[in-house]
N, C-alpha and C positions, 0 to 999 in steps of 0.2 A: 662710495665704496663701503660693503657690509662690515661692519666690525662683530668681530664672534665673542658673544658672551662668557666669560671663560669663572668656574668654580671650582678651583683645583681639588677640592673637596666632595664634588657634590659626585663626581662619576661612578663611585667604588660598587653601587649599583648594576653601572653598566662589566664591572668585573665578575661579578658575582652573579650573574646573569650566564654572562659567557661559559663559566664553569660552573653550573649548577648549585652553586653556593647559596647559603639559608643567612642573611643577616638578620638578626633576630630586632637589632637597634643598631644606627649608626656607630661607626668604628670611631674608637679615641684616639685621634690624632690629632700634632699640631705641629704646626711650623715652627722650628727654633735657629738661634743665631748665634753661633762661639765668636766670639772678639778674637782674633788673631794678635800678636803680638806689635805688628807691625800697619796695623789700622785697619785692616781687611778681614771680613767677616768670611766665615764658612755657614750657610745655611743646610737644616736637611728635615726631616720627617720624623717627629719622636711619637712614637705609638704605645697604647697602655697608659696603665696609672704610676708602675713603679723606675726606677733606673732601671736604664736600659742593660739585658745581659745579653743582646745579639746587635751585633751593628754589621750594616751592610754598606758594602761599595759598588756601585754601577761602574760600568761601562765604558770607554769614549764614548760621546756625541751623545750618552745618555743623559738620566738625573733621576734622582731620588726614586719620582714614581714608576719606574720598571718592576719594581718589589710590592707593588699594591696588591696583587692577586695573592703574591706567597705573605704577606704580613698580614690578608684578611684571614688567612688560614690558619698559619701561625699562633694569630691570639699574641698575648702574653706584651714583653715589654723588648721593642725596639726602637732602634735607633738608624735610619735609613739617610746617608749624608748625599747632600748635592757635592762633587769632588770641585776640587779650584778650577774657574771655568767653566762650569757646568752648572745647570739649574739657576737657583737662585746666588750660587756663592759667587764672591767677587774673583778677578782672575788670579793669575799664579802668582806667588813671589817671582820676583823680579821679572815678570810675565813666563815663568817656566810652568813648562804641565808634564813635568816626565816622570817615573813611579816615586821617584826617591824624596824630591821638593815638595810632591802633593804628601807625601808621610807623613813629615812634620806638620802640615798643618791637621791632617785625620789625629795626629796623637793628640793634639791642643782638643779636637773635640771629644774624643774618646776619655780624657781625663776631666771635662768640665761636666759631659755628661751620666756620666759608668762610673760606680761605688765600686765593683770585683771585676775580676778578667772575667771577658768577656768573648763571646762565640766570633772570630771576625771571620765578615763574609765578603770574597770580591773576586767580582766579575770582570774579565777580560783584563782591561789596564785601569780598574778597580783591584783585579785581583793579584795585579805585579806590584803596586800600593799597599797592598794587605800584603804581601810577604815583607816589603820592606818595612814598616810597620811592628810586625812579628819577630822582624831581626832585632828592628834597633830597641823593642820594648814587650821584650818576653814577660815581665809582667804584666803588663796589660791582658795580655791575651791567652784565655786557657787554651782554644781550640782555634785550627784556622780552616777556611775552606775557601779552595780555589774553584772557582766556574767557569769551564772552557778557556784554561788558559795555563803557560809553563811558561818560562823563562825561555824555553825553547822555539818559541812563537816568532816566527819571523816577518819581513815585510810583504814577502812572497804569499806566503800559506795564507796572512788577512787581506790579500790586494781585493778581494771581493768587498770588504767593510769599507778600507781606504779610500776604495773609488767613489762608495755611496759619499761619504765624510767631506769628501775632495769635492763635491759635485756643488753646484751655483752660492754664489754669496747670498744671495736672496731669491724670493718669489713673488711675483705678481698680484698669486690669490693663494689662499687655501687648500684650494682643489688641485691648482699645483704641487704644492707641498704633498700633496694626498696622493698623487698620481706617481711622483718619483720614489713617494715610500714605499708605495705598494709593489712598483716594478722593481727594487731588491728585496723585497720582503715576500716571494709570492704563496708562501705557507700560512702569511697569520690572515684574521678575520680584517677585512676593511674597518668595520667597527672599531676594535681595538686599537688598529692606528693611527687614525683617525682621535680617539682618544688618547694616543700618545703624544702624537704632536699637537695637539690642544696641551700639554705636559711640557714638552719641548720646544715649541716657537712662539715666538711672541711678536704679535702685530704691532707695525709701528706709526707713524701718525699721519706716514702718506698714505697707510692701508697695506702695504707688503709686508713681508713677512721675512722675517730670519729666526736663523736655530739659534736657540739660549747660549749656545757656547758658540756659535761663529763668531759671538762679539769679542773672542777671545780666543781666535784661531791659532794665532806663532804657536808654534810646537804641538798644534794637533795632527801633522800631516801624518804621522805615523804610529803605529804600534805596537812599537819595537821596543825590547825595554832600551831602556838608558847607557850609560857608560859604566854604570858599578856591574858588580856580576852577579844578578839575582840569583842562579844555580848555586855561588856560594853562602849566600841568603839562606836559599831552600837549605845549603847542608848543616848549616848553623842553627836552624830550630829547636826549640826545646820541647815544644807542645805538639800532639797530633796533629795531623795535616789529613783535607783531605780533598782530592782532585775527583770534581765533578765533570763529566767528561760528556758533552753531545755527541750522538753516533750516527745522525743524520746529516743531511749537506747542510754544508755550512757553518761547522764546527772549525777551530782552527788547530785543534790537539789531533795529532797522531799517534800510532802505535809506539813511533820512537821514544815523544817526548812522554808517554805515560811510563815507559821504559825507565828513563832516566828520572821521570820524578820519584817512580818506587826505588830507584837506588842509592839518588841523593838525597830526600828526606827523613830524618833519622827513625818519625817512626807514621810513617806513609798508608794510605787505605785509597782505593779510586770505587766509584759508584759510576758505569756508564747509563746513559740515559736514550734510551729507545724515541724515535721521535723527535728527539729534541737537535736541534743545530747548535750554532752560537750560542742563543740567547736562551740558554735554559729557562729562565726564569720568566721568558715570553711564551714560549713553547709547552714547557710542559711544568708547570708552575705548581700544582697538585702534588706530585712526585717529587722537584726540589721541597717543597715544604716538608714531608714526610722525610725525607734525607738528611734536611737541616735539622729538624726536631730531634731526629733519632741521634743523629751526631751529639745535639748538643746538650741530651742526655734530659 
């Protein structure tokens, strides 16, 4: 059985390829580890030489490297976290993965990492994490920015993500893994995801393969927020917000919930994004760079 060489480093090439991009010399990045209070480590991606003033949050079912395209672009000093369950971080407290329980631990690393508030970025139920986050620690955070995602987000409107998320505990080979991403993913390059799940699964020592966070499946069935009321989150903010919104299939934000986040957020901006679905930041990765830049002033 082939075992795939794997340099979670070595790809950024293969990014920078895909979008035209000029690396002049390999990008400064390094893997780092917050000690949680309760023995359990959060890992993620710190980029640049100084503290980090942009931290971002992935996804369900993601990790850290979804942001490699927009942080080679980006430049500067961030800090890109594997969320509990995901990536390299251990699982949840008490094995929870819902926005509110993954906050506390994003705060422990946002404070061990980040000298000033800082730009928080999060994507999908990364980005229901970043409001919570933003509620319970307005200091931390000058500016927030949500990617394809509201409080208003239901089980319905993502049953397209859930089904992928829901689908086998494991695979056989590789190329299965390749062939199931590809068939919900039918917009992005095989390339690319293929280099993502070289990011997200890890072969195991029969030779099959599982997603980094299936290892810690209880409470990823859904992506729903939680039991607290994120919309009174949103209305509680003290800093800009700003909802980046996919306007191609695939996206899970509608008219309504862009609606209600410009009414609930006290002082609200939305940027839709042409092309882009769900995964802005798979999609059209160029453009969130230029949005997050200009946001983050």
């Amino acid at each position: 059985m082939a075992h795939h060489e794997y340099d979670e480093f070595g790809l950024f090439d293969e990014n920078a390829a895909e979008w035209d991009l000029t690396l002049d010399a390999p990008p400064k990045v390094e893997r780092i580890t917050t000690a949680l209070a309760d023995g359990r480590t959060l890992s993620g991606l710190r980029w640049g030489d100084g503290p980090p003033t942009m931290v971002l949050l992935h996804g369900g079912a993601q990790n850290a490297h979804t942001y490699d395209t927009v942080a080679l672009v980006l430049g500067g000093d961030l800090l890109c976290l594997d969320l509990p369950g995901h990536g390299h971080s251990d699982g949840g407290a008490d094995g929870r993965l819902d926005p509110t329980s993954m906050a506390s631990d994003v705060i422990t690393a946002i404070t061990a990492a980040c000298e000033g508030p800082i730009t928080l970025v999060g994507m999908s139920l990364g980005g229901l994490c970043a409001i919570a986050v933003a509620a319970a620690r307005p200091d931390l955070v000058a500016r927030l920015v949500l990617i394809d995602i509201t409080p208003g987000v239901t089980g319905s409107k993502a049953s397209h993500i859930t089904d992928f998320i829901n689908g086998p505990p494991g695979f056989e080979s590789f190329e299965d893994l390749v062939a199931r991403t590809m068939a919900f993913n039918p917009t992005r390059s095989e390339a690319s995801l293929r280099r993502g799940i070289l990011h997200n699964a890890v072969q195991l020592d029969d030779g099959t393969w599982v997603w980094r966070w299936a290892r810690h499946r209880q409470g990823m069935a859904t992506v729903a927020p939680d039991q607290v009321d994120l919309w009174a989150s949103v209305a509680s903010l003290s800093m800009p917000a700003l909802l980046v919104r996919g306007m191609a299939e695939g996206s899970v934000v509608d008219d309504d919930d862009e609606a209600r986040f410009l009414a609930e957020a006290p002082d609200p901006r939305v940027a839709r994004v042409e092309g882009a679905g769900h995964s802005v930041q798979g999609d059209q990765p160029l453009e969130l760079a230029a949005l997050l830049a200009s946001f983050a002033g």
